[in-house]
C-alpha positions as CSV (number, residue, x, y, z in Angstrom):
1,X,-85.2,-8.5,90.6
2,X,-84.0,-11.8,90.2
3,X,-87.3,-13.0,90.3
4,X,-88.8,-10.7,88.4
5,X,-86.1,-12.3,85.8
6,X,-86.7,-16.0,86.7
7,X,-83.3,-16.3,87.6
8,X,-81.6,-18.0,90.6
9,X,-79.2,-16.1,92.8
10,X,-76.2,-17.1,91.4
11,X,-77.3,-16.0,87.9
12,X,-77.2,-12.5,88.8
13,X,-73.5,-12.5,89.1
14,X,-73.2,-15.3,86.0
15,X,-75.1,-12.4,83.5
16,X,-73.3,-9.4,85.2
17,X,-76.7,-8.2,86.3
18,X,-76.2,-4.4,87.6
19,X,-78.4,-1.0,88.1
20,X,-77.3,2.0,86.0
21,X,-78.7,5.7,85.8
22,X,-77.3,8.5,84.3
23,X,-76.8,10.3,87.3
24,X,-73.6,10.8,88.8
25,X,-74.9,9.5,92.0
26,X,-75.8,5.8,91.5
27,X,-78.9,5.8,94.3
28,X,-80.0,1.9,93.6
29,X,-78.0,-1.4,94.0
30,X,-78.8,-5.0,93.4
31,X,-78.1,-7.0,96.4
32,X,-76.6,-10.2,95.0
33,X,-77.4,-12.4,98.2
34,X,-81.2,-11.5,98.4
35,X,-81.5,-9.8,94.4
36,X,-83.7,-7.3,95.7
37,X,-83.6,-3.6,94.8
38,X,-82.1,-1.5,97.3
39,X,-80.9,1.8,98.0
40,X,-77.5,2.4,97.7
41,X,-77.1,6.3,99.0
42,X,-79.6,8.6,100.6
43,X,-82.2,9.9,98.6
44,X,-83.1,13.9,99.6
45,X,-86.2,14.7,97.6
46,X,-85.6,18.6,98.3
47,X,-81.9,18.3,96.8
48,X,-83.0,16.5,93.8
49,X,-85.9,18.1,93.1
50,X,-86.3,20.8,94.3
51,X,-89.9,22.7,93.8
52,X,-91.1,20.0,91.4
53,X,-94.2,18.3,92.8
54,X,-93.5,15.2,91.1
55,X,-90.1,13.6,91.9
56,X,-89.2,10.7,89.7
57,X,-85.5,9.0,89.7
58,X,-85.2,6.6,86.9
59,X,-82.7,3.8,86.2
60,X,-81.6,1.0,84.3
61,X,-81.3,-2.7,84.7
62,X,-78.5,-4.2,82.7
63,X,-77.8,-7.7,82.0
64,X,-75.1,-9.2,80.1
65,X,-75.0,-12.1,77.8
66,X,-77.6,-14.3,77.1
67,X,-80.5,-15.1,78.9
């Protein structure tokens, strides 16, 4: 993520970089010493989605401030 963002490490905390979704269960987190994506909980495919063939979890990349 951060270098998706062309930003250095310690930017991520500076702009409040974080990972939202509107579920209740926040599945992703930014890891502030690498700023990769990561997973932050398990992820069971046949709890979430049950008989849907395509499974799709979506979320959000905030940043505050300026950039």
């Amino acid at each position: 993520v951060a270098k998706d963002l062309g930003l250095q490490l310690p930017a991520l905390r500076d702009h409040g970089v974080r990972v939202v979704s509107e579920r209740t269960i926040q599945y992703f987190a930014l890891n502030e010493k690498t700023g990769h994506l990561v997973t932050a909980e398990r992820i069971d495919r046949e709890r979430l989605c049950r008989l849907v063939e395509k499974c799709v979890l979506s979320c959000e990349l905030i940043v505050e401030g300026e950039m």
